[in-house]
C-alpha positions in Angstrom: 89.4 138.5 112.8 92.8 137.8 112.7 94.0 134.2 114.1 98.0 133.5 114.4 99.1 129.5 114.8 102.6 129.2 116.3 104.5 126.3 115.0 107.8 124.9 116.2 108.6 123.9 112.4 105.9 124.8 109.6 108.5 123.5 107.0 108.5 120.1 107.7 105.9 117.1 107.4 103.7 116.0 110.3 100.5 115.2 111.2 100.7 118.5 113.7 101.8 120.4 110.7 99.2 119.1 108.0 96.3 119.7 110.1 97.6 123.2 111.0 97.7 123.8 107.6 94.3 122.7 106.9 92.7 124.2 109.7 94.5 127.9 108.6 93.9 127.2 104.8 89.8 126.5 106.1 90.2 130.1 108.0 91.4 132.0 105.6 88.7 130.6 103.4 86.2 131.9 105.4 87.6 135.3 105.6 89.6 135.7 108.4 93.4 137.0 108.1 95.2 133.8 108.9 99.2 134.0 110.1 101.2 130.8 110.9 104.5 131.9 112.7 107.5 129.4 112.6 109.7 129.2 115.0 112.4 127.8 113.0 113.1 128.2 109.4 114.2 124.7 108.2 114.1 125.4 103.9 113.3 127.7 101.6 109.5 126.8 101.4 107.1 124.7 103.3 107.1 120.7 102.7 103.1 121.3 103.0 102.2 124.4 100.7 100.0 126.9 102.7 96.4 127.6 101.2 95.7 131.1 99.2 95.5 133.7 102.0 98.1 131.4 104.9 100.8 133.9 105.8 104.0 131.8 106.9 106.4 134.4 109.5 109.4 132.5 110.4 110.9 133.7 113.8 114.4 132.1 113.2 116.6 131.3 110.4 117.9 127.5 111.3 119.1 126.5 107.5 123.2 127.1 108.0 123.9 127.1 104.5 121.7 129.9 104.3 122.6 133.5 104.0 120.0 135.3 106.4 121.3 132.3 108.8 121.2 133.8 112.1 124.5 133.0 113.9 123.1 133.5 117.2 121.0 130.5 116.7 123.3 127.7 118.2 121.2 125.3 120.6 124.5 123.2 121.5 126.1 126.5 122.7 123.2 128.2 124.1 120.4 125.8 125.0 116.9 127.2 125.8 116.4 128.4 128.9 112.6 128.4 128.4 111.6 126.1 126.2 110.1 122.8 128.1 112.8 120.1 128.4 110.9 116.9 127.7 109.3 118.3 125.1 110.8 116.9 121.2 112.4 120.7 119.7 114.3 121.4 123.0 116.8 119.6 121.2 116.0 122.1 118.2 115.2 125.7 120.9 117.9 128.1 122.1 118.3 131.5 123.5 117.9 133.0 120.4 114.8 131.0 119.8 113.9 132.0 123.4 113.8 135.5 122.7 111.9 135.7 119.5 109.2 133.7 120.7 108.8 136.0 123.8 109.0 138.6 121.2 106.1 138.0 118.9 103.9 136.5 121.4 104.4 140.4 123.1 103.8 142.4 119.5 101.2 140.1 117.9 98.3 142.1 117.3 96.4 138.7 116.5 92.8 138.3 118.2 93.0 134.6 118.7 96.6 133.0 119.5 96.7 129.4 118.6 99.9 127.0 120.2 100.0 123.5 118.5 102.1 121.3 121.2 103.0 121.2 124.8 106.3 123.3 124.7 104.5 126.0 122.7 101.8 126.0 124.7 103.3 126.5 128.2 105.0 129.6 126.6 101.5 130.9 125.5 100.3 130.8 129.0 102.9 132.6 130.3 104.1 135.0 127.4 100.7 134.9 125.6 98.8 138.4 124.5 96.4 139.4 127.1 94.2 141.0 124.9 93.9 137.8 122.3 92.2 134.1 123.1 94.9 131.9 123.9 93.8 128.6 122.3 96.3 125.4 123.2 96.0 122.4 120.9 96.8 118.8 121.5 97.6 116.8 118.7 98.6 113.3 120.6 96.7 112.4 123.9 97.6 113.2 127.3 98.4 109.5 127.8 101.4 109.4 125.1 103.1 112.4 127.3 106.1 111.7 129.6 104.9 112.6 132.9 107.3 115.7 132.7 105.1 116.9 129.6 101.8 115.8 131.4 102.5 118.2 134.5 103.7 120.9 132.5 100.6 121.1 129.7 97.9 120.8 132.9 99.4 123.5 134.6 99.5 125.3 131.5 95.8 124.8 130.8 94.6 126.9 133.7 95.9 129.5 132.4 94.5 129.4 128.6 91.2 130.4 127.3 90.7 126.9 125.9 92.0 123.7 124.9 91.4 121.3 122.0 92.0 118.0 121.4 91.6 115.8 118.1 89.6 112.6 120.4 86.5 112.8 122.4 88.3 110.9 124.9 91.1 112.3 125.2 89.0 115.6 125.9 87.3 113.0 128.5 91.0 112.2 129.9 92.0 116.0 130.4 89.0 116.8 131.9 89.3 113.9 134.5 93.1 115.1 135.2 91.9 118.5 135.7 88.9 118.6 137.9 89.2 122.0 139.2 90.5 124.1 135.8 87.6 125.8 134.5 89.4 126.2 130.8 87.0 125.3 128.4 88.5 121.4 127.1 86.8 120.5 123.9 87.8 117.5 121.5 88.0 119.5 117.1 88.6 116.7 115.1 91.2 117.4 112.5 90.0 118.6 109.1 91.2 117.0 106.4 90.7 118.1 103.1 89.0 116.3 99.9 92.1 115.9 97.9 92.2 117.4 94.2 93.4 113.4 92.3 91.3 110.9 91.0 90.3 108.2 93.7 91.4 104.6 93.7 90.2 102.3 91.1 90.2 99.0 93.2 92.0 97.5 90.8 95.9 97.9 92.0 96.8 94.9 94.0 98.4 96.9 96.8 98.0 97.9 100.5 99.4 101.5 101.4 100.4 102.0 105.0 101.4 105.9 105.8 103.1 107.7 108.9 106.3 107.9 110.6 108.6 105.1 110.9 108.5 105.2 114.4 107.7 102.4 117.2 104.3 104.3 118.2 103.2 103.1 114.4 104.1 99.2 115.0 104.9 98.6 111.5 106.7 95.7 112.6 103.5 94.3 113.0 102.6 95.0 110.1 105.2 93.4 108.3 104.3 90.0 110.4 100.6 90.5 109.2 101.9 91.2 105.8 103.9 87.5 105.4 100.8 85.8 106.4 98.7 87.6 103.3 101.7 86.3 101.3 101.4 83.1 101.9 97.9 83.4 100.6 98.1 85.8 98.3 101.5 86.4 96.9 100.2 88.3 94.3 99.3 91.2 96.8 101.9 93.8 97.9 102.6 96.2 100.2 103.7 100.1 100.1 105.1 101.4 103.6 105.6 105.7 102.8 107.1 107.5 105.2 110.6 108.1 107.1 112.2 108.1 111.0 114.5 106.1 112.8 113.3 102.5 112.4 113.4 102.3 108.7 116.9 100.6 109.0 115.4 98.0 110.8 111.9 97.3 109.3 114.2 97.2 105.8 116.0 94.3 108.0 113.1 92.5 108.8 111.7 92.7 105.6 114.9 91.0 104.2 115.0 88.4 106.7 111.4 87.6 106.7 112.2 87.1 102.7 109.6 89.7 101.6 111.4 92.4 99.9 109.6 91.2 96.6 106.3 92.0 98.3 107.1 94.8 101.3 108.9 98.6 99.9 109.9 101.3 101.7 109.1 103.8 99.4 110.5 106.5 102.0 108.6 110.1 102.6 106.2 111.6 99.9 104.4 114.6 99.7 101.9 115.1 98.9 101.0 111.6 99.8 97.4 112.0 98.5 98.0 110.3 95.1 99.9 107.3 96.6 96.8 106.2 98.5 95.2 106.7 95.2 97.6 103.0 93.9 96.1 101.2 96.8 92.8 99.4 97.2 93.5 98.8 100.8 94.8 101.2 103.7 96.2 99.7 106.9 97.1 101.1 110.3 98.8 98.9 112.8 99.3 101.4 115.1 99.9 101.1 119.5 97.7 104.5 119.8 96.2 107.4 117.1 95.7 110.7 118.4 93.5 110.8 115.6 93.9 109.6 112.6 95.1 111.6 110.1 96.2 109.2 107.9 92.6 107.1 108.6 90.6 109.7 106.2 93.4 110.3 103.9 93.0 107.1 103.0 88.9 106.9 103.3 88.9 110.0 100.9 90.8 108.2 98.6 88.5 105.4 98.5 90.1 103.2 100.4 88.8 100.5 103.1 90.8 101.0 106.1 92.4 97.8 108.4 93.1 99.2 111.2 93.9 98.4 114.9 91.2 99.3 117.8 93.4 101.2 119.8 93.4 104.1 121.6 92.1 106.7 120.6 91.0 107.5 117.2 90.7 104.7 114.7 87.4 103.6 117.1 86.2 107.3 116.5 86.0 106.7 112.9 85.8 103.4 111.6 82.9 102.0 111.2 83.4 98.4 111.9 82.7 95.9 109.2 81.2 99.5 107.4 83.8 101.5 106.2 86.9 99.1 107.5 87.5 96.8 110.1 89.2 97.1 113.8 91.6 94.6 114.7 92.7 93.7 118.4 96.5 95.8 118.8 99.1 93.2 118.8 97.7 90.4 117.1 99.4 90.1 113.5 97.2 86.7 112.5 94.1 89.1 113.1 95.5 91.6 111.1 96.3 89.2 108.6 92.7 87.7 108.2 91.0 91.4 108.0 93.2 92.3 105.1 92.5 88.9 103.4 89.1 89.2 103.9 88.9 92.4 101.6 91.6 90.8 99.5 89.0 87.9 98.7 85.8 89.9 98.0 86.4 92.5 95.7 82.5 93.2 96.3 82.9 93.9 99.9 86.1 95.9 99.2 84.0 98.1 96.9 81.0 98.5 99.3 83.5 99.5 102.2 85.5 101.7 99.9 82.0 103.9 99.1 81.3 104.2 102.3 85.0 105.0 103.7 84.6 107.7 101.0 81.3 109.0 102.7 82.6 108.7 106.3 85.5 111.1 105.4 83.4 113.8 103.8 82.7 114.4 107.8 86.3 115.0 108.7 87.0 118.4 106.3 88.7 121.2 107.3 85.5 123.2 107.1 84.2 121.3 109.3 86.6 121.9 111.7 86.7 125.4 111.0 83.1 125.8 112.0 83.8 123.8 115.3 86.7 126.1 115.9 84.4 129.4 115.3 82.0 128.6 117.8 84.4 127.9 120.3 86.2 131.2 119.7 82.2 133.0 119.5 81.6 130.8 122.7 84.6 132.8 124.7 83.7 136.3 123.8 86.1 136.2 120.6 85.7 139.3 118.1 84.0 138.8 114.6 80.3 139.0 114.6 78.9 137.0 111.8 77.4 138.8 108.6 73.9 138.1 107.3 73.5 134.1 105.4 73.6 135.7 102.0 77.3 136.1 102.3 77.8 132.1 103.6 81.4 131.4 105.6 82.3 135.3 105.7 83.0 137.6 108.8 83.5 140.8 109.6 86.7 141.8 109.2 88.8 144.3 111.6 89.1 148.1 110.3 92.9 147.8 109.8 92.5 144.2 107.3 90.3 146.0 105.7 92.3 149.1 105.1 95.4 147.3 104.3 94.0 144.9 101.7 92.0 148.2 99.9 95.4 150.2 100.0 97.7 147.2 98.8 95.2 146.9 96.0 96.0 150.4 94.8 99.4 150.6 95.5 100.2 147.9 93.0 99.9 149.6 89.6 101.2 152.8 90.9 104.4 150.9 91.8 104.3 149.6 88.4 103.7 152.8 87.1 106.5 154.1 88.6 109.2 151.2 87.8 108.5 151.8 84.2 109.5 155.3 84.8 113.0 156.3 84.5 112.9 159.2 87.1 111.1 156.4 89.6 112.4 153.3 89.2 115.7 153.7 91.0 114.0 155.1 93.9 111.6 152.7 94.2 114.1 149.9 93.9 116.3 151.2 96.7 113.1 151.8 99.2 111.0 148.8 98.4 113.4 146.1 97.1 111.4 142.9 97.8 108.2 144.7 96.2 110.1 146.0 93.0 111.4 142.2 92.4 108.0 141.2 92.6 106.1 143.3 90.2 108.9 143.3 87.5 108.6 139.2 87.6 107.0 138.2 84.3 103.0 139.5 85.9 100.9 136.7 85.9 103.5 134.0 84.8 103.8 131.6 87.0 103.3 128.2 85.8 102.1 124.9 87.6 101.2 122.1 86.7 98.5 118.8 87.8 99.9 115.9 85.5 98.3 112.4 85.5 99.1 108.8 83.7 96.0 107.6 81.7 94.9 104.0 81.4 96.3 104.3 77.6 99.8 105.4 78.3 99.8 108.6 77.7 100.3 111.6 80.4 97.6 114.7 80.4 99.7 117.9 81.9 96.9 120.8 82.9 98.8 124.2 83.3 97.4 126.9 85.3 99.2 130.1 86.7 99.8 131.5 83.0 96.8 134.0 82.2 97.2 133.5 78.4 96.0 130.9 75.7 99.4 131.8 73.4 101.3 129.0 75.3 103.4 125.9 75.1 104.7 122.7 76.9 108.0 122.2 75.9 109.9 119.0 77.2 113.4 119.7 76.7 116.9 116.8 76.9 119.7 118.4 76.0 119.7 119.4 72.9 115.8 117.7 72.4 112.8 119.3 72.4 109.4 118.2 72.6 106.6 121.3 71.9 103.2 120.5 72.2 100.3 122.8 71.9 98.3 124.0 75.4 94.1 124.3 74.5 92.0 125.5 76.8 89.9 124.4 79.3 87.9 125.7 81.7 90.1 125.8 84.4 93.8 124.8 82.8 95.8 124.8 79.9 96.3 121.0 78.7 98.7 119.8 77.1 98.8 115.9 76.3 101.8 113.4 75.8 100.5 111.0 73.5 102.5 107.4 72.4 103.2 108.6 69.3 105.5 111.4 71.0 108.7 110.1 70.7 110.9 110.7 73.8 114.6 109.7 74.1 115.7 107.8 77.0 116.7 110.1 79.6 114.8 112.7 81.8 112.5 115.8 80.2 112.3 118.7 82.0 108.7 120.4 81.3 108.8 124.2 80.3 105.9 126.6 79.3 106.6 128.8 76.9 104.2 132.2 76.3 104.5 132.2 72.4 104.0 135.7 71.4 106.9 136.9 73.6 108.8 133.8 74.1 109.3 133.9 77.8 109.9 130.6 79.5 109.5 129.2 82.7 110.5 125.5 84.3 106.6 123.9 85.2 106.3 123.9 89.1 104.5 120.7 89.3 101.7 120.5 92.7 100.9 116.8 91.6 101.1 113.8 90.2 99.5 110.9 89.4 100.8 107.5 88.1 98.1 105.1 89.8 97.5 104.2 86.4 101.6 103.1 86.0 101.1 100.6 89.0 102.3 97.2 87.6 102.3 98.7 84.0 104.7 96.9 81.8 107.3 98.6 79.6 105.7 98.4 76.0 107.0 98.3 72.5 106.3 101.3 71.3 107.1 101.4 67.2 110.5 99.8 67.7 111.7 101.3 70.7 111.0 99.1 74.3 109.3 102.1 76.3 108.4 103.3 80.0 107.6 107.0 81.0 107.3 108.4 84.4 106.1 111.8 85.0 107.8 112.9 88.7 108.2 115.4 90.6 112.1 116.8 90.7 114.2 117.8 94.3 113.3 121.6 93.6 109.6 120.7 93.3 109.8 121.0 89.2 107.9 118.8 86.5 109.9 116.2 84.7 109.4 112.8 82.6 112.2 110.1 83.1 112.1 108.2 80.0 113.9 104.4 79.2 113.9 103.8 75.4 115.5 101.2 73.7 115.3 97.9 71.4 115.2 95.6 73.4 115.0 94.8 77.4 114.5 92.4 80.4 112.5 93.3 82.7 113.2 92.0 85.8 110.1 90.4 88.2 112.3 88.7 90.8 116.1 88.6 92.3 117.3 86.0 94.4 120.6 85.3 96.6 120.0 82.1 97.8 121.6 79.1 96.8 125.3 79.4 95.6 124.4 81.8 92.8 122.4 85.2 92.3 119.0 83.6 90.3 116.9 86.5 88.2 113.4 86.2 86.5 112.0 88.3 84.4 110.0 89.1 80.8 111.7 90.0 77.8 110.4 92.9 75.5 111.3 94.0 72.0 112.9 90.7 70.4 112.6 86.6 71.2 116.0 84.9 72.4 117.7 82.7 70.9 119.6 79.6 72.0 122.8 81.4 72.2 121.7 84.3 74.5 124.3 84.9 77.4 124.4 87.5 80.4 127.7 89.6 80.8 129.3 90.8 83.7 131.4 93.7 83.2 133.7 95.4 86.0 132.5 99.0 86.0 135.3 101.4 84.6 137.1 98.8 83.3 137.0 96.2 80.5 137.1 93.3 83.0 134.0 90.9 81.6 132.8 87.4 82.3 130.0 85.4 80.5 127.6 82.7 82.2 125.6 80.7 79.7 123.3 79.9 82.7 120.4 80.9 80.5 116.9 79.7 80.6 114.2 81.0 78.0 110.2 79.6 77.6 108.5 82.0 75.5 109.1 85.7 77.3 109.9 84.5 80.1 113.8 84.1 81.3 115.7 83.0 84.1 119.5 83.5 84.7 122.1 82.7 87.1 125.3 84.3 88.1 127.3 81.7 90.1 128.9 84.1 93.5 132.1 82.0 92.1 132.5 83.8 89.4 132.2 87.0 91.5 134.5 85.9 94.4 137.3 84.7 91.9 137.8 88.3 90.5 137.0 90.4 93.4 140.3 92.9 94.4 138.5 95.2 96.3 138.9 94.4 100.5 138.6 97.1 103.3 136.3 99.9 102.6 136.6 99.2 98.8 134.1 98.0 96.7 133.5 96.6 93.0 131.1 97.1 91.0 129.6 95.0 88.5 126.5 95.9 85.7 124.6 93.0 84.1 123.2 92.8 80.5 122.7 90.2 77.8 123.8 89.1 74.8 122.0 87.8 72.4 123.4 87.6 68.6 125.8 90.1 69.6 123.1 92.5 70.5 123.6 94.2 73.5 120.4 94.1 76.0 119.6 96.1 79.1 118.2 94.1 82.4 116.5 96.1 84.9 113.4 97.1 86.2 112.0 100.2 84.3 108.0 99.9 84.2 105.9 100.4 86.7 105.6 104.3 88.9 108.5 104.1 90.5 111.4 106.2 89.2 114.2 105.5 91.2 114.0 102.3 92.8 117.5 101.9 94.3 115.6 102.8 97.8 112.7 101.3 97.2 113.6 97.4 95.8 116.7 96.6 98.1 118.1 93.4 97.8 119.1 90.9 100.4 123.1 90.4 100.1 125.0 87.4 99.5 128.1 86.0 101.1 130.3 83.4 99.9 133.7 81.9 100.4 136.4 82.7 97.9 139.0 79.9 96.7 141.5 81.4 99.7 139.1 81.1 102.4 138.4 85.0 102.3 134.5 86.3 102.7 133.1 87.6 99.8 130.0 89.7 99.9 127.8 89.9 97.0 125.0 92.6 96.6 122.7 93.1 94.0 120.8 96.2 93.7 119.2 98.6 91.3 121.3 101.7 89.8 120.0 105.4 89.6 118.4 104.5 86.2 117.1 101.1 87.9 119.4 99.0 86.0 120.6 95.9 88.2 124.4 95.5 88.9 126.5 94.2 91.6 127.9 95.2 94.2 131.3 93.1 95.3 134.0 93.0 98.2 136.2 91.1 100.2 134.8 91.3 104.3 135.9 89.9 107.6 134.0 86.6 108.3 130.9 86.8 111.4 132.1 85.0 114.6 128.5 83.9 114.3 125.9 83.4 111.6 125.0 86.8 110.9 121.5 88.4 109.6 122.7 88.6 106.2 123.5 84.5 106.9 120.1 83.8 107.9 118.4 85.9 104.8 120.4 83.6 102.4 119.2 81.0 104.4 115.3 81.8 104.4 115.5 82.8 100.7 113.3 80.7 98.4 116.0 79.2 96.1 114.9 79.2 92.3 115.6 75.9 90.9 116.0 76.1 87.1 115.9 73.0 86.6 112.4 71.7 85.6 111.3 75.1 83.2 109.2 74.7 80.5 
């Protein structure tokens, strides 16, 4: 049977997106030829990578930059004239986009059509293939809809085979609304699958909160709660993933509320499934959940979930005082005490996790598959089940069939005939796409699973290669690192021990086939640094030493290293007070009496010292008085200064910054709340601290036009807890 999903956007993130994805990748599992059309083109691969046997057909090419951009595709110029208005992509549909939905809904030769949101699925009702099921999906609630949506969707129903929701009741709602449609409405929870990492420990003192940044999600709420745990326990902390328009302002509130020590923005990850894995706590504070997606992430990660009772899923799933607990919406105290409550009894927090785990084990995408099946058998659908001997398969149409058993033979004939001389250029000039393929390096395509252990080190399994005669290189320049692959039963594994020495800088992570030395960059599908959550950076031999695995832009391995003598590593900033106060350990050599920290203007040899230096065994304190700052500060306007910080100590030179942990870049993630103070002249000065790209700390520093009124960068410096130094041990 061949089922086709029509997505607005298949190359984004989503919750509409992942559990397409799942559902198709569950499909295709059980045998059925599985297409996802695109309506738009957004990059050059999907954010969410589609299971073995997911075919991706985009209908329009959106990215501008792109050569196969389609110039006819200009919504501003040539708005849909089809697509529903009140529906999100309008702003995203035009003529073009118009036409070549139309288009493949009237040439698809799928057997059951699927449409995953209101827009899409009034067009498959009135375009859709009469001689396929037309399946609608919601993937909110009829509720959340503007009443524009709501009108359009019900009248849309009538005309479908079926439609699904992700909630019992929201299946209940639509059938109330439409009393006299005889479409078959049926709740499918989402699938979501058991993810391929290592669970949570427990042990990470963290909370992890995933979704868009949107006012649906009420992390503000969240953020309340979040102070009150503080309070209690300030050793706790909370990760908020994600991105959307309100992450300006939570990173406000988090500054004004004096949390950004505790609270990060860690911005949008995929895949997300090993971030849960450096929580022992998930929380949801949402107003209303479809579903709940993110819910048995979390549980399949072994996570408790805190979450509000609101409508509709979170009630569908938790298990209260089970599996998590169900707070009252709106109530941050409440949220507060829940979270605390696990935070205090690491037994109960266990016991929960266990059973969250179990809970999600009923929410997989073969689960959903099967619930999709029967509906689809229920309606008359095509594919009559074969005997139980073959579990999960189907019959499969004639012309699948055909088509697989004749692309199976085509392939060494074709490279047969690009070896030949007489052949090749003939081949190459009918088939292109096909002869780039087959003479790619056959059966060389490297990726790579790459976890932190508890010891330091980082285990890299390889798979995608075909051959034991191969290498991890880690190459810097002119540096390289090669390290033997051995094999195991499903990978190659390669493992970066402490006794590897690394320069500071960042590896990038080749595999090399050594009998014919071809090479190829590692594409890395995940990893995990759990394990790096509150690590330290160790002395390693003599060099102070941190390494990250990551993840690059173009979806590559790599290893950002920080090597040196000596370091501070910085556990708090603070701009209140009259001067910018940082704590921190100090790793690689004691300091002596004389130790100073140095200003230095960046690009210039401009430099000031502050002996405001306080030092009890490891740990330091400084001060930079915003004097000091002010007094030297040239740049007004739309200019800017900035300063880097290090210290001296006997003349040695050492870095301050914050380098251990799992976080590579945390100039996003670990903002600082500015300062402002008032320069010698009168003029406003404002100070801002913040983390470089190689999370060193420096300064920013410029001249601004003074508030009429106490501003919110006023009242941070006002709520900051001022760090007296006076008084340490």
């Amino acid at each position: 049977m061949k089922i086709s999903f029509l997505l607005f956007n298949a190359y984004g993130i989503g919750g509409t997106i992942r559990s397409t994805m799942n559902l198709a990748g569950a499909l295709a599992e059980a045998g059925h030829e599985v297409e996802i059309a695109s309506v738009v083109r957004t990059r050059e691969h999907p954010a969410l990578k589609p299971a073995p046997g997911v075919r991706i057909l985009p209908l329009v090419e959106a990215r501008r930059g792109s050569a196969a951009f389609d110039p006819e595709y200009d919504p501003a110029a040539s708005p849909s004239q089809l697509y529903l208005r009140a529906d999100g992509p309008y702003a995203h549909s035009s003529t073009l986009t118009d036409r070549r939905i139309v288009e493949w809904l009237n040439r698809t030769d799928a057997d059951v059509v699927v449409g995953t949101r209101p827009g899409i699925n009034v067009l498959l009702a009135e375009y859709g293939p009469r001689h396929a099921l037309r399946i609608g999906q919601e993937h909110l609630t009829h509720s959340m809809h503007k009443p524009a949506i709501q009108s359009a969707q019900d009248k849309a129903i009538a005309a479908l085979d079926a439609f699904t929701t992700v909630s019992y009741a929201d299946a209940e709602c639509y059938r109330d609304a439409l009393p006299g449609v005889d479409t078959e409405i049926r709740c499918i929870p989402n699938g979501v699958p058991v993810p391929d990492v290592a669970a949570s420990t427990g042990r990470n003192k963290v909370v992890v909160a995933a979704g868009r940044l949107i006012s649906v999600k009420n992390y503000a709420l969240l953020i309340e709660a979040f102070g009150h745990v503080v309070a209690e326990r300030p050793d706790w902390s909370l990760r908020l993933y994600g991105r959307g328009r309100l992450a300006g302002r939570l990173r406000e509130q988090v500054m004004a509320a004096g949390l950004h020590h505790h609270v990060r923005l860690m911005g949008a990850v995929a895949p997300i499934e090993p971030e849960w894995s450096k929580g022992s706590i998930a929380a949801v504070s949402s107003n209303a959940e479809s579903f709940g997606m993110t819910l048995v992430e979390a549980m399949h990660a072994g996570l408790p979930v805190v979450a509000t009772d609101c409508p509709y899923g979170p009630g569908e799933i938790i298990d209260d005082g089970r599996d998590g607990y169900l707070v009252q919406p709106g109530d941050p105290k409440a949220f507060a005490a829940a979270l605390l409550d696990l935070i205090e009894d690491d037994e109960r927090r266990h016991a929960m996790a266990e059973a969250a785990k179990a809970k999600a084990l009923t929410f997989t995408p073969r689960t959903a598959a099967e619930r999709f099946l029967d509906l689809v058998a229920e309606l008359g659908g095509p594919g009559t089940p074969v005997p139980a001997s073959v579990p999960g398969r189907v019959r499969r149409p004639v012309r699948s069939v055909v088509r697989e058993r004749v692309g199976t033979f085509a392939r060494p004939v074709l490279r047969a005939s690009l070896r030949s001389p007489v052949l090749a250029p003939a081949v190459r000039t009918l088939m292109p796409g096909r002869a780039k393929r087959l003479t790619r390096a056959p059966g060389f395509h490297p990726a790579a699973r790459t976890r932190a252990t508890p010891d330091g080190g980082i285990v890299v399994d390889i798979t995608g290669v075909h051959t034991p005669q191969a290498a991890l290189l880690l190459r810097r320049g002119d540096d390289t690192l090669r390290l033997p692959l051995r094999p195991e039963p499903e990978s190659l594994r390669a493992r970066i021990g402490r006794d590897h020495v690394l320069g500071e800088g960042e590896w990038t992570v080749y595999v090399e086939r050594t009998d014919d030395g071809v090479r190829r960059r590692a594409h890395s599908l995940t990893v995990e640094t759990a394990e790096l959550v509150g690590r330290a950076p160790e002395l390693i031999g003599d060099q102070v030493t941190s390494r990250i695995p990551r993840t690059t832009g173009t979806g590559h391995l790599a290893v950002r290293t920080w090597a040196r003598p000596a370091h501070l590593e910085i556990g708090t900033v603070d701009t209140g007070g009259s001067a910018l106060i940082v704590e921190g350990r100090i790793v690689g050599r004691p300091l002596g009496d004389d130790t100073v920290v140095v200003a230095a203007r960046r690009g210039e040899d401009t430099a000031f010292e502050s002996a405001e230096v306080v030092v009890s065994g490891d740990h330091v304190w400084f001060s930079v008085p915003y004097a000091d700052f002010a007094e030297r500060c040239r740049a007004t306007g739309e200019g800017r200064e900035l300063w880097d910080l290090h210290l001296v100590d006997g003349g040695a030179r050492i870095p301050v910054g914050r380098i251990g942990g799992d976080v590579v870049e945390r100039k996003g993630t670990d903002p600082v709340p500015p300062a402002f103070h008032e320069g010698a002249g009168g003029q406003q000065v404002r100070i801002g601290p913040y983390f470089t790209a190689a999370n060193a700390l420096a300064v920013t520093v410029r001249e601004v036009t003074p508030p009429s009124q106490p501003g919110r960068d006023a009242v941070v410096n006002a709520q900051a807890t001022e760090v007296r130094m006076s008084g340490v041990g």
